[in-house]
N, C-alpha and C positions, 0 to 999 in steps of 0.2 A: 539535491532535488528530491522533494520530498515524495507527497502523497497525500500527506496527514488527514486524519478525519476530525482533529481540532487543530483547525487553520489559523495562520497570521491573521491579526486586526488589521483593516487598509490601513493602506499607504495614501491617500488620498491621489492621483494624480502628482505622482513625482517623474520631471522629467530627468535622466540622465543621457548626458552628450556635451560637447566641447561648450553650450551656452544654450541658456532658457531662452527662448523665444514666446509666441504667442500661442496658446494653448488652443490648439483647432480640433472639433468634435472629431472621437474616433472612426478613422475611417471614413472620413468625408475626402479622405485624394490631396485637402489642401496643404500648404506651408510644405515643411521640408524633414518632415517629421514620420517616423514609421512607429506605428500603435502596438503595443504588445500589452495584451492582460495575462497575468498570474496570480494564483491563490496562493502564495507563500514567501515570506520575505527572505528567503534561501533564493529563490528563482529572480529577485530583483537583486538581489547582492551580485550573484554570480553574474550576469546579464552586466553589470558594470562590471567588478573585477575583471571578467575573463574574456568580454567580448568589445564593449564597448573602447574600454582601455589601454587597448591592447591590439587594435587597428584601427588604420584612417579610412573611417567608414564614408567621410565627405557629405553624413547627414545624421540627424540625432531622431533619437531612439527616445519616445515616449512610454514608461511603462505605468501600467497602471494597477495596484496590489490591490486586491478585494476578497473577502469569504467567497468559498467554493459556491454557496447558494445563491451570494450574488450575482456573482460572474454566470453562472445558468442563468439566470432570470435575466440578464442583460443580451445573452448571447439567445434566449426563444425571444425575447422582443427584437432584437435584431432580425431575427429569421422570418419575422411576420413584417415584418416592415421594412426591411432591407436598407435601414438607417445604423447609425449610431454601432458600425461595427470593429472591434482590431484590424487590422494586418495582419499579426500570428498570437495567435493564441496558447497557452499552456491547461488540458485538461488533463483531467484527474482519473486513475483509472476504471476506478467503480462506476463511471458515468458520461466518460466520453464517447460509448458506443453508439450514443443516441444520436450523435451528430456524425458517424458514419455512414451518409448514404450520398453523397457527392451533390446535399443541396447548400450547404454551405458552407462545406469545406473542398475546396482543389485539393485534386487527387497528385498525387507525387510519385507518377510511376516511373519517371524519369530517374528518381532516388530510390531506385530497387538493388541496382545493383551494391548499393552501401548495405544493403540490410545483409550481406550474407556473413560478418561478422557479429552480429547483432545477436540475440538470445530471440528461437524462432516464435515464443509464444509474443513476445512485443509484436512481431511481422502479423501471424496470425491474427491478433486481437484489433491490431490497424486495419485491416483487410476491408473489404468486400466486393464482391462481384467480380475478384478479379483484378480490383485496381488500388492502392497503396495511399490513404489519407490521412496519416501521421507518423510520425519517429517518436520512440519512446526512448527517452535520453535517459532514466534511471531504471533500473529490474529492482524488485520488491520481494523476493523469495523470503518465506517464513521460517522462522524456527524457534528453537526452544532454549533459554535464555536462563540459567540457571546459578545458584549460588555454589560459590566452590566451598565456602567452609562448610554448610550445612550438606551437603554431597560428603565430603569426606567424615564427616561426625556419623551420618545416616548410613553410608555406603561403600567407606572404609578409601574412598576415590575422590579426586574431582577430575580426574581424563575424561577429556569427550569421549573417547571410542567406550569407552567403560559406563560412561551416564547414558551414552546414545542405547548400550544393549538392554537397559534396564529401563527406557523409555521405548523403545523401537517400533513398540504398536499399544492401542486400546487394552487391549488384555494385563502387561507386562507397565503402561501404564497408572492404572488402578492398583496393580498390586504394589509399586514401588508409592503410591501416594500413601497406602494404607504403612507401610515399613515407616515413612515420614509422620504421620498421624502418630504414631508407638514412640515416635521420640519428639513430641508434643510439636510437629513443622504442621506448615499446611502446603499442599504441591501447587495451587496456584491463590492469586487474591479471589479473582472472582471466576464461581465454575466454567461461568460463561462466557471466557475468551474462548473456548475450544470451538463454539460455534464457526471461527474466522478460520478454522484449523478444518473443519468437515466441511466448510463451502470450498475454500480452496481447491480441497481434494476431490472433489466432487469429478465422475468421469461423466455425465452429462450436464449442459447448461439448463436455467430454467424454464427456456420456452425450445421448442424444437423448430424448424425450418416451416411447420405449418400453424405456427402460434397457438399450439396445445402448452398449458402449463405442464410442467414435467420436476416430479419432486425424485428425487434422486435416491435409491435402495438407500445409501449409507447416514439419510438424516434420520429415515425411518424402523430400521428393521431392529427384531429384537433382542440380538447381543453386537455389541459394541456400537450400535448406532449414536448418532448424535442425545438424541431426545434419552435414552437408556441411560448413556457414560454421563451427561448431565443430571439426573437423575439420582446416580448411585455416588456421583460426587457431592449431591445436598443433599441425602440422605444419610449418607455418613459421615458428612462433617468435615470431608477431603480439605476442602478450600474455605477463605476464609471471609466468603460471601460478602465481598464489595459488590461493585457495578462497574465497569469499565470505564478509563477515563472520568472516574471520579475523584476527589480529594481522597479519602479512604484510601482506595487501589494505589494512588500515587506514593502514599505515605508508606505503604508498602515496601514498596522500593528500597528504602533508607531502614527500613527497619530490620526485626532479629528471627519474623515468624517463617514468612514465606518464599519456597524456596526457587521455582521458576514465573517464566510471563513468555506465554507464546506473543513473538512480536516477528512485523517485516524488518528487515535488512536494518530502512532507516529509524524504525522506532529503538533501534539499541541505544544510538545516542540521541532522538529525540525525545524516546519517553523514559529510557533506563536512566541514562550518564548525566541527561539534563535534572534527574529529581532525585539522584541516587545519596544526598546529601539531605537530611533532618532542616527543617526551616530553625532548629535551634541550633546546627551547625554540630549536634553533640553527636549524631550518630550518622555514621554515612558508608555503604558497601562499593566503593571506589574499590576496582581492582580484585574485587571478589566475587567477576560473573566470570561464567567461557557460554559456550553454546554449543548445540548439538543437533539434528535435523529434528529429532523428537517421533511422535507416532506418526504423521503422515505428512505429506508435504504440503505448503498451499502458498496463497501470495495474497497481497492487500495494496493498494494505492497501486501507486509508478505514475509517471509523469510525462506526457505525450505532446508533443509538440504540431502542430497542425496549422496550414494559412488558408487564409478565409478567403472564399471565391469572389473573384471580380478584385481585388487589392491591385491598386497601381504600383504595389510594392511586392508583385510577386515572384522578381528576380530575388530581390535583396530578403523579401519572407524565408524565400526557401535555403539560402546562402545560411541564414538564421539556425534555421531550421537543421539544417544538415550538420551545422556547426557543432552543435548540443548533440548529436550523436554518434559525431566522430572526429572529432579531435582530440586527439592520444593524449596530449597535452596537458588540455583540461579534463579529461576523463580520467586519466591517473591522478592527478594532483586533487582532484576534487576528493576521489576514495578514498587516498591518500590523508589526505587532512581530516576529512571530515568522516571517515568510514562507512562511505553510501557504497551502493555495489553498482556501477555503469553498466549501459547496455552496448557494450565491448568484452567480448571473449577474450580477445586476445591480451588487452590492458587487463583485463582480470586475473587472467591465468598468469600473467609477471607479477601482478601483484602477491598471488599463492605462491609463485614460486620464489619470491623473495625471501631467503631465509634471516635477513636483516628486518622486516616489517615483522612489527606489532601492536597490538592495541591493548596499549595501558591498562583500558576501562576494562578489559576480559581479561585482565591477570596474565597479559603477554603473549596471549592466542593471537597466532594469525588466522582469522575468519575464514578466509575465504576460497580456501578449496571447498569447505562445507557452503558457503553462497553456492558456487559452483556445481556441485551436485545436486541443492537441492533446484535453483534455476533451471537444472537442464530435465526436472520432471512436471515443470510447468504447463496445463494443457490449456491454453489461451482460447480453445472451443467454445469451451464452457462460460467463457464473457458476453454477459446480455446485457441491453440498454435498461434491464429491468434490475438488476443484483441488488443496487444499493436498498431501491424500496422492497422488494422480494425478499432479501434477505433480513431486514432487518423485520418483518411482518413473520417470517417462521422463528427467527430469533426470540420474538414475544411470547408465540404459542407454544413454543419448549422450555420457556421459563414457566409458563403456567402450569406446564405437564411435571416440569421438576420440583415446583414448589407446591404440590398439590393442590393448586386453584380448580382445576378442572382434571380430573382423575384419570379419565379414561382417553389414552392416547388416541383412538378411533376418533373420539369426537372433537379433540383438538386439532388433528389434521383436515379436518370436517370445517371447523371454525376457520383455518388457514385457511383455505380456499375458497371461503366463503367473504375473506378479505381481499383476496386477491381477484373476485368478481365485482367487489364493491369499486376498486380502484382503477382496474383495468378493465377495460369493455370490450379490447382490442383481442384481448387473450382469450381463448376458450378453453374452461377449469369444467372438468369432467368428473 
Protein backbone atom coordinates (compact mmCIF):
# COMPACT_ATOMS: atom_id res chain seq x y z
CA UNK A 1 0.00 0.00 0.00
CA UNK A 2 1.57 2.88 -1.29
CA UNK A 3 0.94 6.68 -1.15
CA UNK A 4 2.84 7.59 -4.18
CA UNK A 5 2.82 11.12 -5.58
CA UNK A 6 3.43 9.45 -9.24
CA UNK A 7 0.51 7.19 -9.28
CA UNK A 8 -0.60 3.95 -11.37
CA UNK A 9 -2.17 4.62 -14.93
CA UNK A 10 -6.11 3.21 -14.61
CA UNK A 11 -7.17 0.37 -14.46
CA UNK A 12 -10.20 1.12 -16.18
CA UNK A 13 -13.08 -0.56 -14.30
CA UNK A 14 -11.70 -4.03 -13.53
CA UNK A 15 -14.07 -6.19 -11.73
CA UNK A 16 -12.51 -8.82 -9.34
CA UNK A 17 -14.78 -11.74 -7.79
CA UNK A 18 -16.02 -15.28 -8.43
CA UNK A 19 -17.64 -13.77 -12.03
CA UNK A 20 -18.19 -10.50 -14.21
CA UNK A 21 -21.52 -9.48 -14.12
CA UNK A 22 -23.31 -6.23 -15.33
CA UNK A 23 -21.31 -3.22 -14.52
CA UNK A 24 -23.75 -0.96 -12.39
CA UNK A 25 -22.82 2.90 -11.81
CA UNK A 26 -20.90 3.36 -8.62
CA UNK A 27 -22.64 3.39 -5.80
CA UNK A 28 -26.16 3.34 -7.12
CA UNK A 29 -27.20 0.31 -4.18
CA UNK A 30 -27.74 -1.92 -7.59
CA UNK A 31 -26.63 -5.54 -8.62
CA UNK A 32 -24.53 -7.37 -6.24
CA UNK A 33 -21.46 -5.67 -6.36
CA UNK A 34 -19.50 -3.39 -3.69
CA UNK A 35 -17.51 -0.37 -5.33
CA UNK A 36 -14.18 0.31 -4.11
CA UNK A 37 -11.93 3.20 -5.87
CA UNK A 38 -7.99 3.22 -5.41
CA UNK A 39 -5.09 5.25 -6.69
CA UNK A 40 -2.57 2.38 -7.06
CA UNK A 41 -2.31 -0.84 -8.76
CA UNK A 42 -0.63 -2.36 -5.33
CA UNK A 43 -4.16 -1.57 -3.62
CA UNK A 44 -6.09 -3.64 -6.48
CA UNK A 45 -3.44 -6.53 -6.49
CA UNK A 46 -3.77 -6.98 -2.79
CA UNK A 47 -7.63 -6.40 -2.64
CA UNK A 48 -7.68 -9.66 -5.01
CA UNK A 49 -4.74 -11.57 -3.45
CA UNK A 50 -5.50 -11.05 0.06
CA UNK A 51 -9.16 -10.45 0.44
CA UNK A 52 -11.07 -11.36 -2.35
CA UNK A 53 -9.33 -14.86 -2.72
CA UNK A 54 -9.09 -15.83 0.34
CA UNK A 55 -13.03 -15.63 1.56
CA UNK A 56 -16.52 -16.53 0.59
CA UNK A 57 -17.45 -13.07 0.46
CA UNK A 58 -20.96 -14.39 -1.25
CA UNK A 59 -20.77 -10.98 -3.54
CA UNK A 60 -18.19 -9.47 -5.80
CA UNK A 61 -16.13 -6.54 -5.32
CA UNK A 62 -15.82 -3.91 -8.10
CA UNK A 63 -12.68 -1.93 -7.96
CA UNK A 64 -11.93 0.66 -9.92
CA UNK A 65 -7.87 2.05 -10.37
CA UNK A 66 -7.68 5.78 -11.29
CA UNK A 67 -4.83 8.90 -10.87
CA UNK A 68 -5.06 10.46 -7.21
CA UNK A 69 -6.55 13.74 -9.18
CA UNK A 70 -8.96 11.82 -10.72
CA UNK A 71 -10.31 9.89 -7.99
CA UNK A 72 -10.61 13.83 -6.18
CA UNK A 73 -12.34 15.17 -8.89
CA UNK A 74 -14.84 12.12 -8.96
CA UNK A 75 -15.26 12.01 -5.32
CA UNK A 76 -16.05 16.52 -4.98
CA UNK A 77 -18.62 15.64 -7.96
CA UNK A 78 -19.92 13.09 -5.93
CA UNK A 79 -20.14 15.24 -2.90
CA UNK A 80 -22.24 17.94 -4.90
CA UNK A 81 -24.52 15.66 -6.27
CA UNK A 82 -24.64 12.81 -4.14
CA UNK A 83 -24.42 10.52 -7.34
CA UNK A 84 -21.85 8.30 -8.90
CA UNK A 85 -20.26 7.40 -5.57
CA UNK A 86 -17.85 3.94 -4.08
CA UNK A 87 -18.69 2.12 -1.06
CA UNK A 88 -15.14 2.40 0.37
CA UNK A 89 -12.79 4.25 -0.91
CA UNK A 90 -8.72 4.33 -0.53
CA UNK A 91 -7.27 8.15 -0.03
CA UNK A 92 -4.08 9.37 -0.02
CA UNK A 93 -2.37 10.92 2.78
CA UNK A 94 -1.62 14.37 1.72
CA UNK A 95 -5.19 15.09 0.87
CA UNK A 96 -7.68 12.90 2.54
CA UNK A 97 -8.29 15.53 5.22
CA UNK A 98 -10.44 17.36 3.22
CA UNK A 99 -13.08 14.67 3.25
CA UNK A 100 -12.78 14.55 7.04
CA UNK A 101 -15.74 16.27 8.33
CA UNK A 102 -18.61 13.37 8.42
CA UNK A 103 -20.21 14.74 5.10
CA UNK A 104 -19.33 12.15 3.17
CA UNK A 105 -17.51 9.84 4.88
CA UNK A 106 -19.26 7.44 7.97
CA UNK A 107 -17.58 7.80 10.84
CA UNK A 108 -16.05 4.39 12.39
CA UNK A 109 -16.16 4.96 15.89
CA UNK A 110 -17.38 1.56 16.43
CA UNK A 111 -13.48 0.68 15.04
CA UNK A 112 -11.83 2.65 17.77
CA UNK A 113 -11.11 0.09 19.91
CA UNK A 114 -8.83 -1.55 16.82
CA UNK A 115 -6.83 1.51 16.66
CA UNK A 116 -4.97 1.01 19.91
CA UNK A 117 -2.35 -1.12 18.09
CA UNK A 118 -2.14 1.13 15.30
CA UNK A 119 0.62 3.91 15.10
CA UNK A 120 -1.18 6.97 16.98
CA UNK A 121 -0.60 9.68 14.33
CA UNK A 122 -2.63 7.41 11.61
CA UNK A 123 -5.67 7.76 14.56
CA UNK A 124 -4.90 11.44 15.02
CA UNK A 125 -4.79 12.40 11.36
CA UNK A 126 -8.41 10.19 10.87
CA UNK A 127 -9.87 12.08 13.61
CA UNK A 128 -12.15 14.85 14.16
CA UNK A 129 -14.48 16.17 16.50
CA UNK A 130 -14.06 13.40 18.35
CA UNK A 131 -15.24 10.68 15.91
CA UNK A 132 -12.96 8.13 13.76
CA UNK A 133 -13.42 8.40 9.66
CA UNK A 134 -10.70 6.19 8.40
CA UNK A 135 -8.00 3.34 9.19
CA UNK A 136 -4.75 3.89 7.82
CA UNK A 137 -3.60 0.33 6.57
CA UNK A 138 0.13 1.60 5.65
CA UNK A 139 2.51 4.19 8.02
CA UNK A 140 5.00 6.19 5.80
CA UNK A 141 7.75 7.27 8.11
CA UNK A 142 10.88 9.03 6.27
CA UNK A 143 14.40 8.49 6.27
CA UNK A 144 17.68 8.62 4.81
CA UNK A 145 18.52 6.13 2.21
CA UNK A 146 22.18 6.05 1.58
CA UNK A 147 24.87 4.27 -0.38
CA UNK A 148 27.13 1.79 1.53
CA UNK A 149 30.19 1.90 -0.80
CA UNK A 150 30.35 5.61 -1.16
CA UNK A 151 29.82 5.75 2.92
CA UNK A 152 32.63 3.64 3.46
CA UNK A 153 35.19 5.32 0.70
CA UNK A 154 33.89 8.93 2.34
CA UNK A 155 33.50 7.86 6.01
CA UNK A 156 35.78 4.95 6.54
CA UNK A 157 31.71 3.14 7.61
CA UNK A 158 28.76 2.07 6.07
CA UNK A 159 26.88 1.19 9.86
CA UNK A 160 23.75 3.04 10.31
CA UNK A 161 24.47 3.84 13.83
CA UNK A 162 27.78 5.52 12.37
CA UNK A 163 26.13 7.29 9.16
CA UNK A 164 23.05 8.17 11.46
CA UNK A 165 25.71 10.22 13.88
CA UNK A 166 27.14 12.01 10.98
CA UNK A 167 23.80 12.91 9.55
CA UNK A 168 21.86 13.32 12.89
CA UNK A 169 20.82 17.13 12.39
CA UNK A 170 21.22 20.22 9.65
CA UNK A 171 24.36 21.26 11.13
CA UNK A 172 26.44 17.82 11.02
CA UNK A 173 24.41 17.33 7.81
CA UNK A 174 26.00 19.99 5.65
CA UNK A 175 29.35 19.31 7.07
CA UNK A 176 29.34 15.44 6.01
CA UNK A 177 27.90 16.66 2.51
CA UNK A 178 30.75 19.05 2.21
CA UNK A 179 33.50 15.71 3.46
CA UNK A 180 31.48 13.95 0.16
CA UNK A 181 31.85 17.04 -2.20
CA UNK A 182 36.15 16.66 -1.19
CA UNK A 183 35.79 13.20 -2.58
CA UNK A 184 34.08 14.40 -5.87
CA UNK A 185 30.08 12.64 -4.27
CA UNK A 186 27.24 14.73 -4.21
CA UNK A 187 24.91 14.15 -0.73
CA UNK A 188 21.63 14.23 -2.61
CA UNK A 189 20.26 14.49 -6.49
CA UNK A 190 18.21 17.13 -5.89
CA UNK A 191 18.52 19.92 -3.00
CA UNK A 192 15.19 19.94 -2.81
CA UNK A 193 13.96 16.74 -1.50
CA UNK A 194 14.65 18.10 1.99
CA UNK A 195 11.68 20.18 1.67
CA UNK A 196 9.56 16.79 2.35
CA UNK A 197 12.07 16.22 5.26
CA UNK A 198 11.26 20.15 7.16
CA UNK A 199 7.33 19.81 6.27
CA UNK A 200 7.29 16.56 7.90
CA UNK A 201 8.98 17.81 11.02
CA UNK A 202 7.22 20.71 11.18
CA UNK A 203 5.71 21.07 15.13
CA UNK A 204 2.95 23.13 13.88
CA UNK A 205 0.33 22.55 10.90
CA UNK A 206 -0.30 25.08 8.30
CA UNK A 207 -3.60 26.58 9.19
CA UNK A 208 -4.41 26.77 13.10
CA UNK A 209 -7.98 25.86 14.67
CA UNK A 210 -8.99 29.61 13.62
CA UNK A 211 -7.80 29.39 9.73
CA UNK A 212 -4.86 31.86 10.28
CA UNK A 213 -2.06 30.59 7.75
CA UNK A 214 0.71 29.70 10.05
CA UNK A 215 4.38 29.15 8.56
CA UNK A 216 6.28 27.34 10.91
CA UNK A 217 9.89 28.82 12.74
CA UNK A 218 11.94 25.88 11.07
CA UNK A 219 11.07 26.70 7.15
CA UNK A 220 11.98 30.23 8.00
CA UNK A 221 14.60 31.10 10.34
CA UNK A 222 18.04 31.85 9.78
CA UNK A 223 20.39 28.85 10.58
CA UNK A 224 19.45 25.56 9.74
CA UNK A 225 16.06 26.57 8.24
CA UNK A 226 14.59 24.96 5.26
CA UNK A 227 14.94 28.10 2.75
CA UNK A 228 19.05 28.65 4.36
CA UNK A 229 20.17 24.56 4.28
CA UNK A 230 18.49 24.80 0.69
CA UNK A 231 20.41 27.55 -0.05
CA UNK A 232 23.80 26.59 1.05
CA UNK A 233 23.31 23.18 -0.65
CA UNK A 234 23.07 25.21 -4.38
CA UNK A 235 25.41 27.42 -3.52
CA UNK A 236 27.93 25.15 -2.90
CA UNK A 237 27.40 22.69 -5.32
CA UNK A 238 26.23 19.94 -2.45
CA UNK A 239 23.84 18.11 -4.73
CA UNK A 240 23.50 17.32 -7.98
CA UNK A 241 20.45 19.70 -8.97
CA UNK A 242 17.96 17.42 -10.53
CA UNK A 243 14.14 17.99 -9.88
CA UNK A 244 12.36 15.28 -7.95
CA UNK A 245 10.81 12.53 -9.77
CA UNK A 246 12.41 13.25 -12.73
CA UNK A 247 14.41 11.15 -15.34
CA UNK A 248 17.70 12.92 -14.09
CA UNK A 249 16.88 12.14 -10.26
CA UNK A 250 15.99 8.52 -11.27
CA UNK A 251 18.99 7.86 -13.20
CA UNK A 252 20.64 8.57 -10.21
CA UNK A 253 19.76 5.94 -8.42
CA UNK A 254 21.68 3.29 -10.71
CA UNK A 255 24.49 5.57 -10.98
CA UNK A 256 28.37 6.25 -9.22
CA UNK A 257 27.76 10.20 -8.09
CA UNK A 258 25.08 10.40 -5.44
CA UNK A 259 25.13 9.16 -2.33
CA UNK A 260 21.59 9.29 -0.34
CA UNK A 261 17.57 10.14 -1.29
CA UNK A 262 15.33 11.16 1.64
CA UNK A 263 12.42 8.78 0.80
CA UNK A 264 9.00 7.35 2.98
CA UNK A 265 9.22 3.66 4.04
CA UNK A 266 7.52 2.76 0.47
CA UNK A 267 9.68 4.82 -1.82
CA UNK A 268 12.68 2.47 -0.85
CA UNK A 269 11.28 -0.08 -3.14
CA UNK A 270 9.08 1.93 -5.17
CA UNK A 271 11.35 4.66 -6.25
CA UNK A 272 15.17 3.08 -4.96
CA UNK A 273 14.90 -0.96 -5.94
CA UNK A 274 12.45 -0.23 -8.77
CA UNK A 275 15.07 2.03 -10.83
CA UNK A 276 18.28 0.99 -9.00
CA UNK A 277 19.41 -0.79 -12.23
CA UNK A 278 20.90 1.48 -15.65
CA UNK A 279 18.16 1.15 -18.45
CA UNK A 280 21.44 -0.35 -20.16
CA UNK A 281 21.34 -3.04 -17.47
CA UNK A 282 25.32 -2.11 -17.19
CA UNK A 283 25.19 -0.39 -13.98
CA UNK A 284 23.00 -0.99 -11.09
CA UNK A 285 23.41 -0.31 -6.92
CA UNK A 286 21.37 -3.50 -5.92
CA UNK A 287 22.44 -4.21 -2.50
CA UNK A 288 24.46 -1.25 -1.88
CA UNK A 289 21.74 1.00 0.20
CA UNK A 290 21.02 0.61 4.23
CA UNK A 291 19.27 3.54 5.82
CA UNK A 292 19.34 5.60 8.83
CA UNK A 293 16.61 8.21 10.38
CA UNK A 294 18.97 11.16 9.01
CA UNK A 295 18.43 14.96 10.47
CA UNK A 296 15.02 14.96 11.37
CA UNK A 297 12.10 13.00 11.10
CA UNK A 298 8.89 13.44 8.77
CA UNK A 299 6.47 11.29 6.74
CA UNK A 300 4.83 11.50 3.13
CA UNK A 301 1.76 9.56 1.50
CA UNK A 302 0.07 6.43 3.80
CA UNK A 303 -2.95 5.15 2.63
CA UNK A 304 -6.34 5.44 4.51
CA UNK A 305 -9.19 3.50 4.02
CA UNK A 306 -12.72 5.31 4.63
CA UNK A 307 -16.71 4.18 3.44
CA UNK A 308 -18.90 6.65 2.08
CA UNK A 309 -21.99 7.79 3.92
CA UNK A 310 -25.53 6.36 3.00
CA UNK A 311 -23.60 2.84 1.13
CA UNK A 312 -26.03 -0.18 1.53
CA UNK A 313 -22.80 -1.76 1.79
CA UNK A 314 -21.77 -0.54 5.08
CA UNK A 315 -21.54 -3.66 7.10
CA UNK A 316 -19.41 -5.33 4.43
CA UNK A 317 -17.54 -1.53 3.79
CA UNK A 318 -16.32 -1.54 7.11
CA UNK A 319 -15.52 -5.56 7.46
CA UNK A 320 -13.33 -4.20 4.33
CA UNK A 321 -12.18 -1.61 5.93
CA UNK A 322 -11.03 -3.14 9.21
CA UNK A 323 -9.57 -5.92 7.29
CA UNK A 324 -6.70 -3.71 5.70
CA UNK A 325 -5.78 -2.77 9.13
CA UNK A 326 -5.64 -5.66 11.17
CA UNK A 327 -5.08 -8.72 9.88
CA UNK A 328 -1.76 -9.94 11.23
CA UNK A 329 -1.73 -12.13 8.29
CA UNK A 330 -1.75 -9.87 5.57
CA UNK A 331 -0.02 -7.08 7.53
CA UNK A 332 3.13 -9.35 8.03
CA UNK A 333 3.14 -11.01 4.73
CA UNK A 334 2.59 -7.92 2.90
CA UNK A 335 6.02 -6.14 4.71
CA UNK A 336 7.34 -9.16 4.46
CA UNK A 337 7.40 -9.47 0.78
CA UNK A 338 7.17 -6.20 -0.28
CA UNK A 339 9.01 -4.02 2.47
CA UNK A 340 6.06 -1.56 3.38
CA UNK A 341 5.86 -0.83 7.02
CA UNK A 342 1.94 -1.69 8.34
CA UNK A 343 -0.13 0.27 10.57
CA UNK A 344 0.39 -2.60 13.30
CA UNK A 345 2.93 -2.19 16.03
CA UNK A 346 2.91 -5.25 17.12
CA UNK A 347 3.38 -7.27 13.39
CA UNK A 348 6.22 -4.67 13.19
CA UNK A 349 7.96 -5.12 16.11
CA UNK A 350 8.21 -9.28 15.18
CA UNK A 351 9.11 -8.14 12.05
CA UNK A 352 12.37 -6.11 13.95
CA UNK A 353 12.75 -8.65 15.96
CA UNK A 354 13.19 -11.25 13.50
CA UNK A 355 16.77 -11.89 13.45
CA UNK A 356 16.24 -14.19 10.16
CA UNK A 357 14.57 -11.04 8.18
CA UNK A 358 16.37 -9.10 5.72
CA UNK A 359 16.30 -7.00 2.72
CA UNK A 360 18.40 -7.85 -0.01
CA UNK A 361 17.99 -4.39 -1.66
CA UNK A 362 19.75 -2.66 1.83
CA UNK A 363 22.76 -4.95 1.80
CA UNK A 364 20.89 -7.39 4.55
CA UNK A 365 19.61 -4.46 6.93
CA UNK A 366 16.61 -5.43 8.74
CA UNK A 367 14.72 -1.76 8.57
CA UNK A 368 12.63 -1.74 10.72
CA UNK A 369 13.29 -1.03 14.21
CA UNK A 370 14.59 2.31 12.64
CA UNK A 371 10.66 2.46 10.77
CA UNK A 372 9.89 1.97 14.35
CA UNK A 373 11.41 4.81 15.82
CA UNK A 374 11.15 7.02 13.47
CA UNK A 375 6.99 6.18 13.27
CA UNK A 376 6.66 6.76 16.84
CA UNK A 377 7.86 10.74 16.31
CA UNK A 378 5.32 11.18 13.96
CA UNK A 379 2.93 14.36 14.80
CA UNK A 380 -0.28 13.68 12.65
CA UNK A 381 -1.39 17.44 14.12
CA UNK A 382 0.11 19.04 11.78
CA UNK A 383 -2.04 17.30 8.79
CA UNK A 384 -4.25 19.82 6.89
CA UNK A 385 -6.60 19.47 3.96
CA UNK A 386 -4.29 22.15 2.60
CA UNK A 387 -0.40 20.43 2.74
CA UNK A 388 -0.36 19.20 -0.78
CA UNK A 389 -1.20 22.67 -2.48
CA UNK A 390 0.46 24.80 0.72
CA UNK A 391 3.25 22.86 0.52
CA UNK A 392 4.06 22.54 -2.79
CA UNK A 393 3.52 26.79 -3.21
CA UNK A 394 6.41 27.42 -0.45
CA UNK A 395 8.42 24.56 -2.06
CA UNK A 396 8.55 27.07 -5.17
CA UNK A 397 9.36 30.16 -3.16
CA UNK A 398 12.46 28.48 -1.57
CA UNK A 399 13.51 27.36 -4.83
CA UNK A 400 13.45 30.91 -6.03
CA UNK A 401 15.17 32.13 -2.69
CA UNK A 402 17.92 29.16 -3.34
CA UNK A 403 18.58 29.80 -6.80
CA UNK A 404 18.75 33.44 -6.66
CA UNK A 405 15.52 34.39 -8.68
CA UNK A 406 14.48 36.64 -6.01
CA UNK A 407 17.13 37.49 -3.38
CA UNK A 408 15.66 38.74 -0.60
CA UNK A 409 14.02 36.05 1.64
CA UNK A 410 11.61 38.82 3.27
CA UNK A 411 10.16 39.18 0.06
CA UNK A 412 9.84 35.67 -0.95
CA UNK A 413 7.90 34.85 2.10
CA UNK A 414 5.94 38.06 1.22
CA UNK A 415 5.26 36.37 -2.48
CA UNK A 416 4.23 32.95 -0.41
CA UNK A 417 1.54 34.48 1.06
CA UNK A 418 0.56 36.40 -1.32
CA UNK A 419 -0.26 32.87 -3.19
CA UNK A 420 -1.79 31.51 -0.63
CA UNK A 421 -4.45 34.45 -0.71
CA UNK A 422 -4.81 34.05 -4.28
CA UNK A 423 -5.87 30.46 -3.76
CA UNK A 424 -7.43 30.24 -0.74
CA UNK A 425 -10.19 32.74 0.47
CA UNK A 426 -11.04 30.56 3.31
CA UNK A 427 -7.59 31.15 5.00
CA UNK A 428 -6.77 34.34 6.59
CA UNK A 429 -2.74 35.23 5.62
CA UNK A 430 -1.62 38.01 7.78
Amino acid sequence: MRGKKVLAAALSAVVLGASVGAMAACGDGKGNEMVYWCFDADMAQQVKDYYISKQDLGYKIKIETMTLDNMLSKLDNGLRTGKNLPDVVALEGASFKRYIDGKILENLDDLKPLTADMYDYTVEAASKDGHLYALATNVTPGVFAYRRSIARETFGTDDPAEIQAKFNNWENFLESARELKAKNYKVLSSYMDIAKVYFGGRTTGWVDEQNNLVIDESLTKDENGLMETAKLLKDENLSNETAENTAAWFTDISGKQVFGYFQATWGIRSNLERNCTSATSQETSYGDWAICEGPSNFFEGGTFHAVIKGTKWKTEAKEFVKFFSTDETYLTDWAKENGDFMNSKSCMQAIADDAEYQNEFLGGQNPYSIYISAASHINGKIITQYDSTINGQFKAWATNYAEAITQNKSDCITEFKNSIKGIYTTITVK
